[in-house]
N, C-alpha and C positions, 0 to 999 in steps of 0.2 A: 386261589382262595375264593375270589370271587364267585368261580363257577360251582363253589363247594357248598355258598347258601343261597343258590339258585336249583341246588337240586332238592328233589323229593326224598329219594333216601338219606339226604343227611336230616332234612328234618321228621321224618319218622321215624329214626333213628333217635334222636332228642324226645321224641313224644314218647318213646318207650322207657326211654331212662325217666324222665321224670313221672311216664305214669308206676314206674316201679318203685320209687321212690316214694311218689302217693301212698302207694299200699304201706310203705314202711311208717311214716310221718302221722296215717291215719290211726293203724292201728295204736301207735303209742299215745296219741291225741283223745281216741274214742274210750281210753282205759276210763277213764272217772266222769265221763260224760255221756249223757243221752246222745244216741245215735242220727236222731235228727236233729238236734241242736244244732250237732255236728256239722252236718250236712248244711244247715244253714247259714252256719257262720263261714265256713269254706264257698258256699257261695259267693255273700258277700266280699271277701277276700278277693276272687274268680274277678266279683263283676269291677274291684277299684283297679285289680292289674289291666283285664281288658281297656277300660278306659283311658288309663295312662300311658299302654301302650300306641291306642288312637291317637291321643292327644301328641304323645312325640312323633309318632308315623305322620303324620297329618293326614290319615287314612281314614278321616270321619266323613260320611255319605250322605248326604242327603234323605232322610227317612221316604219321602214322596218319589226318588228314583227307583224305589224299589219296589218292582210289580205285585199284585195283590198273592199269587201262586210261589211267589217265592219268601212272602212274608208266611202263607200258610206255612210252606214246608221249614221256615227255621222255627217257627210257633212249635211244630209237630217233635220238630228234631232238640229243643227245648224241651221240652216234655218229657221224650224219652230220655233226658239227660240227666233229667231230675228227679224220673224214675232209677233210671242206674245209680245216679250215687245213692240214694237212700237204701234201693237195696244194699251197695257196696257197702255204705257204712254201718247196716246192720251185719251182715254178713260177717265184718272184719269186728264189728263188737262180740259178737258169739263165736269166733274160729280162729285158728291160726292163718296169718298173713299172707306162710308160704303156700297152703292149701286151699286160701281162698282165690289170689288173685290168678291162680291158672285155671279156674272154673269161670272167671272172669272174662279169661285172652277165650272162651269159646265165642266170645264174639268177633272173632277173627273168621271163624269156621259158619256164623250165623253172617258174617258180611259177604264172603264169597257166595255162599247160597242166595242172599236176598239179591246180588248185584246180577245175577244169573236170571233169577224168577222175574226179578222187578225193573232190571236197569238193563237188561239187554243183554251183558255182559258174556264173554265167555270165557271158559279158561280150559286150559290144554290138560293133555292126559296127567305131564308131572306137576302142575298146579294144583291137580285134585288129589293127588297124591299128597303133596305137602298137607292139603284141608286133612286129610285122613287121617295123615301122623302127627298133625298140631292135636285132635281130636284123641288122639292115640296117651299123646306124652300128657295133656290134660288128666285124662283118666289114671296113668301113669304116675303122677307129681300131686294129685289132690287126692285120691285117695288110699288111704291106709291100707296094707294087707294083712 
């Protein structure tokens, strides 16, 4: 059991159910509410669990440990967070839940790409296969014929 939450696919496994879940919990949340309110109150929300997760992990850092290049890139990676949910929670206030969040998972297909262009990365003939038919079943699943 041990070795079961020391691995990565269990826990991106857990990040998929609970980002589906998201979709579920947002859209019925966003029905009688502005979209970014939304978004802001789910923030805050985000930012009391992180911290209490700190607080019991005793996983809190020293803010001065932590070099100038890698505060930019969680500043950066911060940003686009909070550009995605905003978009996300406009998105899921004008659309169905099931048709929006697989136009969403195309960041699956936009992370393969950028870890290629930007991080080095490579991936073999049947990984780019998978990007194709993640790419495929998105078009497939969001829209209508």
């Amino acid at each position: 059991m041990k070795s079961l939450f020391a691995s990565w696919p269990f826990w991106a496994f857990l990040s998929a159910v609970f980002a589906a879940l998201t979709a579920i919990f947002a859209k019925i949340g966003v029905e009688n509410v502005n979209s970014d309110f939304a978004t802001f109150f789910r923030t805050v929300v985000i930012l009391a669990a992180a911290g209490l997760m700190l607080y019991i992990t005793g996983n809190w850092q020293q803010p001065s440990s932590i070099a100038p290049r890698s505060w930019l890139f969680l500043v950066m990676s911060g940003l686009a967070t909070g550009a995605s949910w905003i978009c996300y929670f406009r998105a899921l206030k004008l659309g169905d839940a099931a048709r929006v969040a697989p136009i969403d998972k195309l960041s699956v297909v936009f992370v393969a790409i950028f870890a290629v262009l930007f991080l080095g990365e490579r991936l073999s003939l049947a990984n780019w296969l998978g990007v194709i038919l993640i790419t495929l079943g998105v078009v497939l699943v969001a829209f209508r014929s």
